[in-house]
DRENRO-227882 format. One record per residue: residue number from 1; x, y, z of N, C-alpha, C, O, CB in turn; residue in one letter. Coordinates in nm, 4 decimals, always signed. Glycine has a CB too. Layout:
<node num="NUM" n_x="X" n_y="Y" n_z="Z" ca_x="X" ca_y="Y" ca_z="Z" c_x="X" c_y="Y" c_z="Z" o_x="X" o_y="Y" o_z="Z" cb_x="X" cb_y="Y" cb_z="Z" residuo="a"/>
...
//
This chain:
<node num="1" n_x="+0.0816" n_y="-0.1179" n_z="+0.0000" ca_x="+0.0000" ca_y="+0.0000" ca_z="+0.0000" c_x="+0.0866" c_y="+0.1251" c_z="+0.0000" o_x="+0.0440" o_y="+0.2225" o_z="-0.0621" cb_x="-0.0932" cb_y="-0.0007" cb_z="+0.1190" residuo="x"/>
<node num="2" n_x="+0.2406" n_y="+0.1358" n_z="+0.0828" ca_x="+0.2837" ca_y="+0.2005" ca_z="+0.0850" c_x="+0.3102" c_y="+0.2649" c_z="-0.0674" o_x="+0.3059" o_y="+0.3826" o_z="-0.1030" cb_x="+0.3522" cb_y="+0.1639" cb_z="+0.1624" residuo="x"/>
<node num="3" n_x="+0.3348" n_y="+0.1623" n_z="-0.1321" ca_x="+0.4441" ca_y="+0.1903" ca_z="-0.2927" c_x="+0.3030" c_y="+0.2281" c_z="-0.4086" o_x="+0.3064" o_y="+0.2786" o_z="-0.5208" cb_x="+0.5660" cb_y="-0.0200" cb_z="-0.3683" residuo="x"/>
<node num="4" n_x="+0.2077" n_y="+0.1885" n_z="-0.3413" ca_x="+0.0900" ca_y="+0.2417" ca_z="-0.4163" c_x="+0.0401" c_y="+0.3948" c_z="-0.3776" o_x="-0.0301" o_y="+0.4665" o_z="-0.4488" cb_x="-0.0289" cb_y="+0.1408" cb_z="-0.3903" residuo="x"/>
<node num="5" n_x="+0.0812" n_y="+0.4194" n_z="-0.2778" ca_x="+0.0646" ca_y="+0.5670" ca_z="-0.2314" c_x="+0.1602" c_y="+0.6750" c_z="-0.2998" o_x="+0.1268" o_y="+0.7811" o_z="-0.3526" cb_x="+0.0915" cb_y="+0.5732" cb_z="-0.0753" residuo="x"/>
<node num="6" n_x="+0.2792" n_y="+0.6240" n_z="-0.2862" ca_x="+0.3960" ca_y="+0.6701" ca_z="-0.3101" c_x="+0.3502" c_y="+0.7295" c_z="-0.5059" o_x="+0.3790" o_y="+0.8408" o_z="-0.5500" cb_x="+0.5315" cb_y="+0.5246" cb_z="-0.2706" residuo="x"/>
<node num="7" n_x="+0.2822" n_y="+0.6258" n_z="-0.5810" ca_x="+0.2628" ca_y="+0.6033" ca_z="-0.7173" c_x="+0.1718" c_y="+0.7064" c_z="-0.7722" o_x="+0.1599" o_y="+0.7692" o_z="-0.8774" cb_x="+0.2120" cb_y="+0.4686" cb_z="-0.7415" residuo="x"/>
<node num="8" n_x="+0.1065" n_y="+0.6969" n_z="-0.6464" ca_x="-0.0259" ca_y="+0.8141" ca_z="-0.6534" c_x="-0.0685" c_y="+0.8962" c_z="-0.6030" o_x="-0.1857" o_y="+0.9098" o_z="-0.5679" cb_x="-0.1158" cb_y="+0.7958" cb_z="-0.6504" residuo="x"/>
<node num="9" n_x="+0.0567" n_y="+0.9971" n_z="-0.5841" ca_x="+0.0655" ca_y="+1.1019" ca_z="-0.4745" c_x="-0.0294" c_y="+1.2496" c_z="-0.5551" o_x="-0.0857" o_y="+1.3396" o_z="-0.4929" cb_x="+0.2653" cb_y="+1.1380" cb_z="-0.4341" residuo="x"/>
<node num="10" n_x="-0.0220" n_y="+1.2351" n_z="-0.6938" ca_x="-0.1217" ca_y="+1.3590" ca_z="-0.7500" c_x="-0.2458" c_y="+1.3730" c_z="-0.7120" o_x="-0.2809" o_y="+1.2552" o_z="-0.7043" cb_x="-0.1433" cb_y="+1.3591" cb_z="-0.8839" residuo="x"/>
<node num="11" n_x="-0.3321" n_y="+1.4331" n_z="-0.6844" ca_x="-0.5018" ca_y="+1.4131" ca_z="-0.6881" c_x="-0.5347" c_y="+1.4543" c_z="-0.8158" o_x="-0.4851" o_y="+1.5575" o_z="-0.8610" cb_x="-0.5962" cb_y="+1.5049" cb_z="-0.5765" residuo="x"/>
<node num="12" n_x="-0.6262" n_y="+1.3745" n_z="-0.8914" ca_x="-0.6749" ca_y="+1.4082" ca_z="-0.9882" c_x="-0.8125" c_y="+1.4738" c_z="-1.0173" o_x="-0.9099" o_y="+1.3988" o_z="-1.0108" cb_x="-0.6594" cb_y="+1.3226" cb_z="-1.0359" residuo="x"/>
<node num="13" n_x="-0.8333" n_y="+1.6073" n_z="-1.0492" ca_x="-0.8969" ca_y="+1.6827" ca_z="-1.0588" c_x="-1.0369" c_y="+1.6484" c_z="-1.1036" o_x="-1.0309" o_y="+1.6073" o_z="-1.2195" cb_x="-0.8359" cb_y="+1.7528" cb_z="-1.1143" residuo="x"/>
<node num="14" n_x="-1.1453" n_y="+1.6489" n_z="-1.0632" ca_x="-1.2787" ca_y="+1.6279" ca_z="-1.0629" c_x="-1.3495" c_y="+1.7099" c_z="-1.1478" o_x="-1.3607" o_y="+1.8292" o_z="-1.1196" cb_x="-1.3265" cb_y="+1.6379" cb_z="-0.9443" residuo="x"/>
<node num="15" n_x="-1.4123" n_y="+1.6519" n_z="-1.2745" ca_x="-1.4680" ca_y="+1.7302" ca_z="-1.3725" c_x="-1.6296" c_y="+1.7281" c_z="-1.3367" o_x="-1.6989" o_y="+1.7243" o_z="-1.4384" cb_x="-1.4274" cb_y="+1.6719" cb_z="-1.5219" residuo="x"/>
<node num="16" n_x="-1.6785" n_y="+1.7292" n_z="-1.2541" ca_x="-1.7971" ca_y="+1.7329" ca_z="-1.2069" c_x="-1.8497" c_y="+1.6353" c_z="-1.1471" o_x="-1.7740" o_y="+1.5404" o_z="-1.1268" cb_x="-1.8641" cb_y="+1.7609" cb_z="-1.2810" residuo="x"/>
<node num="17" n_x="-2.0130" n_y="+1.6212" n_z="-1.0920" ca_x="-2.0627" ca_y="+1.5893" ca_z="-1.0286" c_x="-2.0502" c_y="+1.4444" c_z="-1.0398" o_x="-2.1177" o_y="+1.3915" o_z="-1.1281" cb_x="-2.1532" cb_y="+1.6481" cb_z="-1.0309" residuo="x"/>
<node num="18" n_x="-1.9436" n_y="+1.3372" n_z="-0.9343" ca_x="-1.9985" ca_y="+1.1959" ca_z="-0.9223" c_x="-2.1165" c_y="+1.1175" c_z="-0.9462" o_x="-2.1176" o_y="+1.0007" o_z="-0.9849" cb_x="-1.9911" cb_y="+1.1739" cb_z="-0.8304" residuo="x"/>
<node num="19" n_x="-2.2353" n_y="+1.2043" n_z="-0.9154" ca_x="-2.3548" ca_y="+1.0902" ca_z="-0.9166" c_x="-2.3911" c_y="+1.1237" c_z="-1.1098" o_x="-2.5077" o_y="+1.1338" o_z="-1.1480" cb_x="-2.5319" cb_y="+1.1415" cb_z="-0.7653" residuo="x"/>
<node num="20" n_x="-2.2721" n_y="+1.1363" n_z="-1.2082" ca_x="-2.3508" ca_y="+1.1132" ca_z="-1.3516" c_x="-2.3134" c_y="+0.9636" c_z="-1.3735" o_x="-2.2159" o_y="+0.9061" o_z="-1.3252" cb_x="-2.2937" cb_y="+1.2222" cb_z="-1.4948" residuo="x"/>
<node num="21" n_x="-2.4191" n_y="+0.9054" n_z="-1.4641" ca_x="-2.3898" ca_y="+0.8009" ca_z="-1.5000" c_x="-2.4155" c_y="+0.8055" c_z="-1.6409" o_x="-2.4823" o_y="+0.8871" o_z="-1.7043" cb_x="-2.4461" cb_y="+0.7096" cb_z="-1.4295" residuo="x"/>
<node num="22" n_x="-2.3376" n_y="+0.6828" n_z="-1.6884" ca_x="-2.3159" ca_y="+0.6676" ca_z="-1.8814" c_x="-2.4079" c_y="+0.6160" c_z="-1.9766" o_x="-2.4752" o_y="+0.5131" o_z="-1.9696" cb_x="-2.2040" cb_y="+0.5712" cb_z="-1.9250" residuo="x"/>
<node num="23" n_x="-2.4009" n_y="+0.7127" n_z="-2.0782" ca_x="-2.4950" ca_y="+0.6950" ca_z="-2.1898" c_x="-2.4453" c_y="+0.6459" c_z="-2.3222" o_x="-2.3774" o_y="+0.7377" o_z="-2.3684" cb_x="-2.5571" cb_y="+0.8164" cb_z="-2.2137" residuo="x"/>
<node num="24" n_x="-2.4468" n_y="+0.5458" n_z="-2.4043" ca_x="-2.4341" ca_y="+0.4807" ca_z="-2.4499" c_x="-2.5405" c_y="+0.4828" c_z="-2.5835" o_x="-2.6602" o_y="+0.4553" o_z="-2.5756" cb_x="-2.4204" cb_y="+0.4044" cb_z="-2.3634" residuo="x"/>
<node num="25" n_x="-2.4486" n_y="+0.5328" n_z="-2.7417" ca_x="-2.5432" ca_y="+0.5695" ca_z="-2.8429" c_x="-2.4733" c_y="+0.5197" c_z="-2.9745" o_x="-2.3680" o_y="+0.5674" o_z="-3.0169" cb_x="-2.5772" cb_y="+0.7310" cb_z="-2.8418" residuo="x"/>
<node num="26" n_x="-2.5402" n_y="+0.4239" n_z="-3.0307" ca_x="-2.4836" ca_y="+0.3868" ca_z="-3.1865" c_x="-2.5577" c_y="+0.4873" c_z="-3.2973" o_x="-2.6797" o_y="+0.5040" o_z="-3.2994" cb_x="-2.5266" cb_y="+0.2076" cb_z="-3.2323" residuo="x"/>
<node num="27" n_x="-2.4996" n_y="+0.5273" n_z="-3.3542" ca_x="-2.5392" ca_y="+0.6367" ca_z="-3.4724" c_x="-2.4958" c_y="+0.5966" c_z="-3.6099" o_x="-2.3755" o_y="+0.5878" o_z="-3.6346" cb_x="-2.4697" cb_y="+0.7822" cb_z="-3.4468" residuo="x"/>
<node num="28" n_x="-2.5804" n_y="+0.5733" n_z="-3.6949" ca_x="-2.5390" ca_y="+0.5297" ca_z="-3.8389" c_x="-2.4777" c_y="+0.6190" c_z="-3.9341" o_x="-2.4076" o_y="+0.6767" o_z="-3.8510" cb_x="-2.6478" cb_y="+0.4852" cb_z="-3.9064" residuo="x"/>
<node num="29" n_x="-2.4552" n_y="+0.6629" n_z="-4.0178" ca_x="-2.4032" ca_y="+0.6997" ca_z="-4.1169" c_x="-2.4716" c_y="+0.7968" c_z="-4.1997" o_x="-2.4281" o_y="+0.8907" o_z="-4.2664" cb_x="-2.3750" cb_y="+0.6035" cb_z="-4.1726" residuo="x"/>
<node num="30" n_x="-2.5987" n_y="+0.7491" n_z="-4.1785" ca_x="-2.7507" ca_y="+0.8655" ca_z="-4.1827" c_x="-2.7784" c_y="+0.9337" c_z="-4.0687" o_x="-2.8614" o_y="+1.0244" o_z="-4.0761" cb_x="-2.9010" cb_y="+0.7933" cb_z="-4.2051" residuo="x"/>
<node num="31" n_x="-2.7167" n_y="+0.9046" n_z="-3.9446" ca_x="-2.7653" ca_y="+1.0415" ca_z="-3.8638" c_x="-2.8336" c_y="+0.9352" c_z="-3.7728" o_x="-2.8223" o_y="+0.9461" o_z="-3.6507" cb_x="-2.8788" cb_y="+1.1832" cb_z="-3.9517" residuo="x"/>
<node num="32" n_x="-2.9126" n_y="+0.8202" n_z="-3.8348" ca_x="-3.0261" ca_y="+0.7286" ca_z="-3.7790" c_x="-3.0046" c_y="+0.6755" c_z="-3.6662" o_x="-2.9238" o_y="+0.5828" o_z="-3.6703" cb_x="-3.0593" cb_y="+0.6236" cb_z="-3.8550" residuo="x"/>
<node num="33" n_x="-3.0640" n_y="+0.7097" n_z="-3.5265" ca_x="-3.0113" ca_y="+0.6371" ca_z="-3.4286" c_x="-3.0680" c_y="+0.4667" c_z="-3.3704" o_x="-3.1763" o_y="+0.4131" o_z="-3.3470" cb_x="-3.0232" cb_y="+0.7383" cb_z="-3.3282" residuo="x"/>
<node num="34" n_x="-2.9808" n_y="+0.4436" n_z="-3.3679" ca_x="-2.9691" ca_y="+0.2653" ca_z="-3.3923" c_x="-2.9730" c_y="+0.1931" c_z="-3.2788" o_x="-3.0381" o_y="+0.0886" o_z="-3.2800" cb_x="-2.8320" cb_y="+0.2104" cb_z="-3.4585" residuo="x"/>
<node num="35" n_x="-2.8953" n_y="+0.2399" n_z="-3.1426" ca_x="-2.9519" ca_y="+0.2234" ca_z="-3.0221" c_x="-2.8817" c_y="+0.3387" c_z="-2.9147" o_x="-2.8087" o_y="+0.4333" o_z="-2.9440" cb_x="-2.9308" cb_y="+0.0670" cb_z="-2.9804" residuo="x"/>
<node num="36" n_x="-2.9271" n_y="+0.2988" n_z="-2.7911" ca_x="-2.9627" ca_y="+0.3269" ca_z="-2.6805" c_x="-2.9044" c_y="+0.3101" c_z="-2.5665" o_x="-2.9761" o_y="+0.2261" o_z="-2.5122" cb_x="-3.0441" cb_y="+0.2907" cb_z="-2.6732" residuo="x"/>
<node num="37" n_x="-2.8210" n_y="+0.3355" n_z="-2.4951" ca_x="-2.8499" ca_y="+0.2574" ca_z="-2.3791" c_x="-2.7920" c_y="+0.3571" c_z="-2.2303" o_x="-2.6780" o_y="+0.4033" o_z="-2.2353" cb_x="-2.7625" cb_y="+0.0950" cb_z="-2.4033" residuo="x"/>
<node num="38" n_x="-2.8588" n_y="+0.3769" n_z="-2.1343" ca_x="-2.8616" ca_y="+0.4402" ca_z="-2.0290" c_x="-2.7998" c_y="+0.3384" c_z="-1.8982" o_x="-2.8745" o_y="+0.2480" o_z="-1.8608" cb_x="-3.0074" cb_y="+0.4910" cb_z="-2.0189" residuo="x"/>
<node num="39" n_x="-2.6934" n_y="+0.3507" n_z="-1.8446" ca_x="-2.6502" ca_y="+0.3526" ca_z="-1.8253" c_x="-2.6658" c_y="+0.2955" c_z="-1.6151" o_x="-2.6140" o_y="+0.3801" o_z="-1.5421" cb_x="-2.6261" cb_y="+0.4392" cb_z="-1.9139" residuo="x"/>
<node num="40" n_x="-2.7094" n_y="+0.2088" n_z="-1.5615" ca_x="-2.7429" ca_y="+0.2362" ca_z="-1.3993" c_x="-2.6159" c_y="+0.2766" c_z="-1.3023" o_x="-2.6458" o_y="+0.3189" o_z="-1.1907" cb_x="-2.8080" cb_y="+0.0910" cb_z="-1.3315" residuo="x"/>
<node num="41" n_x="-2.4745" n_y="+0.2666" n_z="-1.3371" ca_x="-2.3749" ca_y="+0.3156" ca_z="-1.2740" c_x="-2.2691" c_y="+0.2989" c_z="-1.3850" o_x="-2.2854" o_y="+0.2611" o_z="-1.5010" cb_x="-2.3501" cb_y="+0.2490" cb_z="-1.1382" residuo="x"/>
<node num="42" n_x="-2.1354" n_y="+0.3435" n_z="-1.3085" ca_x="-2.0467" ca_y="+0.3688" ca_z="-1.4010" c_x="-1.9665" c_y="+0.2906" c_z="-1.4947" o_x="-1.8923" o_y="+0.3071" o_z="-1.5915" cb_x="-1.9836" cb_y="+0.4203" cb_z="-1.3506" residuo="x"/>
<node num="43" n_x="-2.0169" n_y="+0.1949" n_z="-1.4196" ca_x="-1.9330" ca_y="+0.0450" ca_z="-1.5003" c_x="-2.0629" c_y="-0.0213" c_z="-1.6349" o_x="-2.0613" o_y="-0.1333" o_z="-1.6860" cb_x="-1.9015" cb_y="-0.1312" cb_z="-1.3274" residuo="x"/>
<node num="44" n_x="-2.1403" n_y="+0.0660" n_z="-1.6560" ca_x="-2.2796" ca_y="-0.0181" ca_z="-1.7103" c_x="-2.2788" c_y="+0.0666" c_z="-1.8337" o_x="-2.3338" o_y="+0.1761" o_z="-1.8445" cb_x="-2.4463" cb_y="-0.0112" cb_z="-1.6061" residuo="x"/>
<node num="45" n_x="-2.1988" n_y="-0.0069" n_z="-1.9408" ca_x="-2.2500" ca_y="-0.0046" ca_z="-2.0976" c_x="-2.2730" c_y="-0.0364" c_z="-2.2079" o_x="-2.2165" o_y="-0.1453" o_z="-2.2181" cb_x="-2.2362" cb_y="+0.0258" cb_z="-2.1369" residuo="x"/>
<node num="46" n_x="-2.3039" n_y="-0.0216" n_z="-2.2697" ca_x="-2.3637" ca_y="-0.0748" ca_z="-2.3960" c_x="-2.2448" c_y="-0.2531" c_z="-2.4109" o_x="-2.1223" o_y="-0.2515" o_z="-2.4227" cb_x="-2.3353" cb_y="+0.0840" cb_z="-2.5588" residuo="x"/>
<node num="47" n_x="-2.3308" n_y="-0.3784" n_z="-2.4049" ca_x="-2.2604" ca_y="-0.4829" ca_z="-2.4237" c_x="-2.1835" c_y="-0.4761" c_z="-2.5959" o_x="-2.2063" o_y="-0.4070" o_z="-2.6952" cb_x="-2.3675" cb_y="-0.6082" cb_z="-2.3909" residuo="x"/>
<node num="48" n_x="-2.0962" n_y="-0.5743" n_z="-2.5676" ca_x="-2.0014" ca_y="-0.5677" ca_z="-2.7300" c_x="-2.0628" c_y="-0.6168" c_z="-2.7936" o_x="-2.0251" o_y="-0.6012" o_z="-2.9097" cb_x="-1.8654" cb_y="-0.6306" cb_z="-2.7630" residuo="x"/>
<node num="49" n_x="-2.1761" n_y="-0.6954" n_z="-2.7816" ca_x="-2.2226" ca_y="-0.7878" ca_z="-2.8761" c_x="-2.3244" c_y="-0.7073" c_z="-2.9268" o_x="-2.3655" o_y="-0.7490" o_z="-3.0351" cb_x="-2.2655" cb_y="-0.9261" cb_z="-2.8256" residuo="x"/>
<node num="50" n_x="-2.3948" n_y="-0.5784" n_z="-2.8749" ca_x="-2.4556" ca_y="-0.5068" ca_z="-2.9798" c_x="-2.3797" c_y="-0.4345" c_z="-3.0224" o_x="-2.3773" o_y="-0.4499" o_z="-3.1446" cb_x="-2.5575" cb_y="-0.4438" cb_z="-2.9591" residuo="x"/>
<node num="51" n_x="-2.3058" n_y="-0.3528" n_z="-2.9877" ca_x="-2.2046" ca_y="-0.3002" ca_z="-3.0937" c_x="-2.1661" c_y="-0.3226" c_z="-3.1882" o_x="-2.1811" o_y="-0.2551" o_z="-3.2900" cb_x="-2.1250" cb_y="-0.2901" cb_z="-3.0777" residuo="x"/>
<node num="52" n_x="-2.0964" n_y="-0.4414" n_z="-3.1748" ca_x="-2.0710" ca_y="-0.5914" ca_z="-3.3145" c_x="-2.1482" c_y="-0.5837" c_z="-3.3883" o_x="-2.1147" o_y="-0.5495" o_z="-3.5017" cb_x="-2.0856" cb_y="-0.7547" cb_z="-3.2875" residuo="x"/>
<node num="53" n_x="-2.3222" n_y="-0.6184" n_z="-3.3523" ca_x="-2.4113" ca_y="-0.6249" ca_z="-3.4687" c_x="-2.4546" c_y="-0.5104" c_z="-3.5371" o_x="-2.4839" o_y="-0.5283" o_z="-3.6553" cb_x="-2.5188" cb_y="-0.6843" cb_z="-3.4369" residuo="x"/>
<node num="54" n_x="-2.4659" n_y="-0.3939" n_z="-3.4903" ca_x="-2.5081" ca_y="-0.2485" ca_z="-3.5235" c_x="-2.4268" c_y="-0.1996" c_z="-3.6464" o_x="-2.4441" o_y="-0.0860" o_z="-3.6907" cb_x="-2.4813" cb_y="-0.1464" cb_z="-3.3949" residuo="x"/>
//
């Protein structure tokens, strides 16, 4: 823990409010939007396997 402290002695500057969470948008080539997806915390997006197919 020590050498991990030591690693990460900067604080990194906060671009706003913690409680946003991620939005997730495939857009075609026409503008046409193809999907969707909202996001329930920060780790939550759009799976690869629609991406892949889109």
């Amino acid at each position: 823990m020590k050498k991990g402290n030591k690693l990460f002695q900067r604080k990194i500057k906060r671009d706003g409010s913690l409680t946003r969470l991620p939005a997730d948008f495939i857009i075609d080539e026409n503008g046409k939007i193809k999907a969707v997806h909202y996001g329930t915390n920060i780790e939550d997006h759009l799976p690869i396997t629609e991406i892949l197919n889109n």
